[in-house]
C-alpha positions in Angstrom: 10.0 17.1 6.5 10.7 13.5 5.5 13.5 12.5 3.1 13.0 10.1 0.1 16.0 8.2 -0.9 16.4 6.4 -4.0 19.7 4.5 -4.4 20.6 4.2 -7.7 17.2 5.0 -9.5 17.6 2.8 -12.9 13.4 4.2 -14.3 13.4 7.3 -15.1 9.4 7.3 -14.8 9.5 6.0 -11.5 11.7 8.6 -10.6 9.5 11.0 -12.3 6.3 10.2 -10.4 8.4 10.8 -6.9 9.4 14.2 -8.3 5.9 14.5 -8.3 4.9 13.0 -5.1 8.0 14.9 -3.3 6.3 18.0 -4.4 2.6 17.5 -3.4 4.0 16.2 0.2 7.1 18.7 1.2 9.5 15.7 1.0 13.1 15.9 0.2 14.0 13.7 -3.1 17.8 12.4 -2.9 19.5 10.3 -5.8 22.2 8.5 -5.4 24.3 8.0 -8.3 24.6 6.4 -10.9 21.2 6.7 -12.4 19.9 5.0 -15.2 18.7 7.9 -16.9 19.6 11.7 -17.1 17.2 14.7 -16.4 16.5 15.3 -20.1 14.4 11.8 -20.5 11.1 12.7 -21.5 9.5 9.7 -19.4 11.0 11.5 -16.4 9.3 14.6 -17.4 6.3 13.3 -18.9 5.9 11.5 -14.9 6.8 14.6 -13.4 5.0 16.7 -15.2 4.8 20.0 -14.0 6.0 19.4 -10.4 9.8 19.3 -11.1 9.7 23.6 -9.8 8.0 22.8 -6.8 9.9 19.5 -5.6 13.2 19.5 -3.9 15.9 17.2 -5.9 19.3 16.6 -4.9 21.1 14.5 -7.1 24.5 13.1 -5.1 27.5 11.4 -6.6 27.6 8.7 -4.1 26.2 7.2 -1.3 28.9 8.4 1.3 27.8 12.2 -0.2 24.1 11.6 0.8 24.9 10.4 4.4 27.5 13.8 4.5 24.4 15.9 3.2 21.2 14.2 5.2 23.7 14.5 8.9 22.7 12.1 11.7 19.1 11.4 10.8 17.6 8.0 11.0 17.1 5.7 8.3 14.6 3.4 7.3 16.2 0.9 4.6 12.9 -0.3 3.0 13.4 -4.4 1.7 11.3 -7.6 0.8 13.8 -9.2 3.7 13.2 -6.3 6.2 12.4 -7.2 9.6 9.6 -4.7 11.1 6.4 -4.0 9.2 6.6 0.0 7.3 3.2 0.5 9.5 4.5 -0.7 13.1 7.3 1.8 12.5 6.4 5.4 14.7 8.1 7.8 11.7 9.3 11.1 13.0 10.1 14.4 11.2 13.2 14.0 9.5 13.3 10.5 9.1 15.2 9.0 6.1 13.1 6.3 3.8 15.7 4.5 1.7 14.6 2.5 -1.4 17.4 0.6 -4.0 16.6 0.2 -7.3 14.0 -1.1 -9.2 15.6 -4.1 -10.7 17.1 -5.8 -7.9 16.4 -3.7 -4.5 18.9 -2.1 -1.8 21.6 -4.4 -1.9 22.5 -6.0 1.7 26.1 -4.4 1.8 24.0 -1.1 1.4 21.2 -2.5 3.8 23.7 -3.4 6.4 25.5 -0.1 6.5 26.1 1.3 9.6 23.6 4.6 8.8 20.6 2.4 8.3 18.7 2.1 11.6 16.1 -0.2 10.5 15.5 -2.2 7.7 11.7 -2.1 6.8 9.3 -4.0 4.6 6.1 -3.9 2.6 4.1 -7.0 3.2 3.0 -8.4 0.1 1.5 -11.8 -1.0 3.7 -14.9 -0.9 5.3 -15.4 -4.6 5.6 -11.9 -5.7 9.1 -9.9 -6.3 8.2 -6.7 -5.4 5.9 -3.3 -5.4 6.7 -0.9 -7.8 9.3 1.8 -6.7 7.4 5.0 -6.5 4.2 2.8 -5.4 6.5 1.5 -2.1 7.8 4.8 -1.9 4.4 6.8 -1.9 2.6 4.0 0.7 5.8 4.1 3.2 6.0 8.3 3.1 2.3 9.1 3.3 1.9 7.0 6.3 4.5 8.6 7.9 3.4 11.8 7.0 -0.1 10.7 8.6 1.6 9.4 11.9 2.8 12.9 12.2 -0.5 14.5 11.5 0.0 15.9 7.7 2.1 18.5 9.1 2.0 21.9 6.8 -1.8 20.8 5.3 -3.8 23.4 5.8 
């Protein structure tokens, strides 16, 4: 099972469509606090829909409480300045993939913690800020779920 990570979520929506994608994938969702919503938003649970039962969400109060709860697992800090491509990466079962927040990205004192193992990126076009969140999230975690062979599709 692979761990999403969203640092300090700020749209709920976003956060909603990873409920979602956590479910239909077997992926652990953790949010750090603060977030820029609460549970009750409807855009959350318009996004979700009716995945939020079958997806596993831990809301944690800070980042320190995230590294206590996810133990010694590698983690994949994903950034427009990361160094390694997200599909020259081999992912393995268990595998952390860390994203910031939507309006300005994991911040470096966050990307230079000494849990990260690798900062990551997305290529994109010159010029452009960024991918959405639950986009970068969805292409990074489905092709490490294909590296490791879909595990539990039947």
């Amino acid at each position: 099972m692979f761990h999403l990570l969203f640092y300090t979520p700020e749209i709920p929506g976003n956060t909603g469509n990873a409920i979602r994608l956590a479910a239909v994938t077997g992926a652990h969702l953790h949010l750090v606090e603060p977030l820029g919503f609460d549970f009750a938003d409807a855009n959350l649970r318009r996004a979700g829909l009716d995945y939020h039962d079958l997806a596993v969400v831990t809301v944690h109060p800070s980042l320190e409480a995230a590294w206590e709860a996810l133990g010694p697992a590698r983690v994949l800090a994903f950034s427009t300045t990361g160094t390694r491509g997200y599909a020259d990466v081999r992912y393995r079962d268990g595998d952390v993939l860390m994203f910031g927040p939507e309006s300005v990205g994991l911040p470096e004192e966050v990307q230079a913690d000494p849990h990260v193992s690798e900062r990551v990126r997305i290529p994109m076009l010159p010029g452009r800020r960024s991918l959405n969140l639950a986009n970068s999230a969805s292409i990074a975690l489905y092709e490490a779920w294909r590296q490791n062979g879909f595990d539990g599709v039947s």
